[in-house]
C-alpha positions in Angstrom: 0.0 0.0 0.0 1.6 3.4 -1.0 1.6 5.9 2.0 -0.9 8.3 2.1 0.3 11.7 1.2 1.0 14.1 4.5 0.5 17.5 5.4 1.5 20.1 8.2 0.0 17.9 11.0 1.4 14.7 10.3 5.1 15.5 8.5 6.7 15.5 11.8 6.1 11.6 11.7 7.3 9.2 10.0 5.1 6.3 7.9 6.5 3.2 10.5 5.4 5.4 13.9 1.8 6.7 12.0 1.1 2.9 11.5 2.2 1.8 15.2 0.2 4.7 16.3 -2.9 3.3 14.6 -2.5 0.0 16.2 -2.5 1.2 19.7 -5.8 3.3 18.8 -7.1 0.2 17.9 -6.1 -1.7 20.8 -7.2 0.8 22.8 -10.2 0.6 21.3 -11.1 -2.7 22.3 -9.8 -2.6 25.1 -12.3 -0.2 26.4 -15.2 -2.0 24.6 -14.3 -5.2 26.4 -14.5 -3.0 29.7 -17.8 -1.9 28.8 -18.8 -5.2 28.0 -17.4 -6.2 31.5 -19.8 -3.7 33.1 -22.5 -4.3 31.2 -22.1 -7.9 32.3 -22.1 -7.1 36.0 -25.6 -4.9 35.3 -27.0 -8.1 34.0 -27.6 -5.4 31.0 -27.8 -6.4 27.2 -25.3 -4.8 24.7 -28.6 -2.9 23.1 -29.3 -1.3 27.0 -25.8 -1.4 27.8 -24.2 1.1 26.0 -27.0 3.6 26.7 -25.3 3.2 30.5 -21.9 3.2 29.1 -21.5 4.7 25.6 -20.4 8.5 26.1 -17.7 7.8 29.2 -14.2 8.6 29.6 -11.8 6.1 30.3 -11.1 7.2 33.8 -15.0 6.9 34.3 -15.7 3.3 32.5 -12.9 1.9 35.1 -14.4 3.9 38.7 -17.9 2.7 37.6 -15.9 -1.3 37.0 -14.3 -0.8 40.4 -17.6 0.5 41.7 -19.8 -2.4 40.6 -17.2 -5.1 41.1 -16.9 -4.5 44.7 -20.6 -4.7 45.3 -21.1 -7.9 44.1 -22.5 -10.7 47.0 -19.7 -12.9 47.9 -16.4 -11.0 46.2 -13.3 -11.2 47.7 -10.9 -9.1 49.1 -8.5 -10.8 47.1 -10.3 -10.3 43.8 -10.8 -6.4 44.7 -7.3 -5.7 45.1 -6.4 -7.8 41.7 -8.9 -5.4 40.0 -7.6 -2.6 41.3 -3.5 -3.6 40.7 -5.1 -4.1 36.6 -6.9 -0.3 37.2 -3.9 0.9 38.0 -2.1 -0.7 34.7 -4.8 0.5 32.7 -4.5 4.2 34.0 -0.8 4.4 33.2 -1.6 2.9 29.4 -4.2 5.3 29.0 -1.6 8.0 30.2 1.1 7.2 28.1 -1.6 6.3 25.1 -3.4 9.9 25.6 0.3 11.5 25.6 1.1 9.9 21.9 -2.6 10.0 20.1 -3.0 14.0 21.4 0.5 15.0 21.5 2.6 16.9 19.0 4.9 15.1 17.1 8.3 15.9 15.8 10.4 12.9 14.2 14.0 12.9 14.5 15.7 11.8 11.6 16.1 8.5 10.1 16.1 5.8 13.0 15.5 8.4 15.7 12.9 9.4 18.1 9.6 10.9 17.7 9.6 13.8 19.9 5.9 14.1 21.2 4.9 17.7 23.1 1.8 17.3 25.0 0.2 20.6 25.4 -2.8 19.9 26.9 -3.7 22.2 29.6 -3.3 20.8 33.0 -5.4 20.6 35.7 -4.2 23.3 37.4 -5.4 24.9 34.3 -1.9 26.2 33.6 -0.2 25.7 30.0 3.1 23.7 30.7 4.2 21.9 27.4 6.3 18.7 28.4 8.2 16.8 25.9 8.8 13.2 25.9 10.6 10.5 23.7 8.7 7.4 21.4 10.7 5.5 19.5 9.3 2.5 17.0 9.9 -0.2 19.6 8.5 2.2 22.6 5.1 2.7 20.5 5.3 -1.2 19.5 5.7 -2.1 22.9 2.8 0.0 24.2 0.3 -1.6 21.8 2.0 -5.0 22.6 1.4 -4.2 26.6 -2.6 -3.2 25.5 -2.8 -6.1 23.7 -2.0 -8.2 26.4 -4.5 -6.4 29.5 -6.9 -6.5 26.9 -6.2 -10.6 26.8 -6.7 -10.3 30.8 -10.1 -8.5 30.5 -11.3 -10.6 28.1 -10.9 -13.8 30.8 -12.4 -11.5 33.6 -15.1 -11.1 30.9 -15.4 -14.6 29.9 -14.7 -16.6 32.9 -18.0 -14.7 34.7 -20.1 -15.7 31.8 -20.7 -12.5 30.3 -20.8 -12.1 26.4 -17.5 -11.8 24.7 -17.9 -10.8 21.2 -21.0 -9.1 19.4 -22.3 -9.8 16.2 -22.9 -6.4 13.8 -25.4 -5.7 10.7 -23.7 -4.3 8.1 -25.5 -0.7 7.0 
């Protein structure tokens, strides 16, 4: 496939880190599908009802209403509460360091070097404080790699408590 052709927002990477880029959206993706589905699964809700609960939250929101549910459930373990909430905290610094690369600023540094990524997002002390940080290939390949793989461990939470896994579409 020839590479798309690039303007001012996307010269400042090059065709390898775009691509990586695109599969950590993707994982990320799913990843926070198969949370939802996880919730919807502990509301005893169907997919159709489900997403009306879940459909227009953050991140940070889909895993506090997880946490929130899970614990409230008759019989659950201590044990089982702090496992969930050692894979929250795994899941908060993916979406961190996923958030930095999708909404940062990038800059590529030469053939075989690092993409320079500037998030300036305004922080919550509502100050504008630009931070720069380093991605190279393997960094981004890694963190679709690590989403891939807590993805793998939601999927079993999903599965082994009997909830639905995978949902059949109508195409339009």
């Amino acid at each position: 496939m020839a590479p798309m052709a690039r303007n001012g927002a996307d010269q400042g990477c090059g065709q390898e880190e775009l691509e990586s880029i695109g599969r950590v959206m993707v994982r990320f993706s799913f990843l926070e599908f198969l949370l939802k589905m996880w919730i919807w699964g502990l509301l005893n809700t169907p997919p159709q009802k489900g997403v009306i609960a879940t459909g227009k939250m953050r991140f940070n929101e889909t895993l506090e209403l997880l946490d929130a549910l899970y614990r409230h459930q008759e019989g659950i373990l201590s044990s089982n509460i702090r496992q969930l909430r050692k894979l929250e905290k795994k899941l908060g610094r993916l979406n961190d360091r996923r958030n930095l690369l999708v909404h940062g600023i990038h800059a590529h540094m030469g053939e075989g070097g690092k993409l320079m990524v500037a998030d300036t997002r305004l922080k919550r002390s509502l100050e504008f404080i630009p931070t720069v940080s380093r991605f190279s290939l393997k960094d981004i390949n890694q963190l679709a790699d690590d989403i891939a793989a807590n993805s793998d461990e939601v999927r079993k939470q999903v599965t082994s408590a009997g909830y639905i896994s995978a949902l059949r579409g109508q195409e339009k």
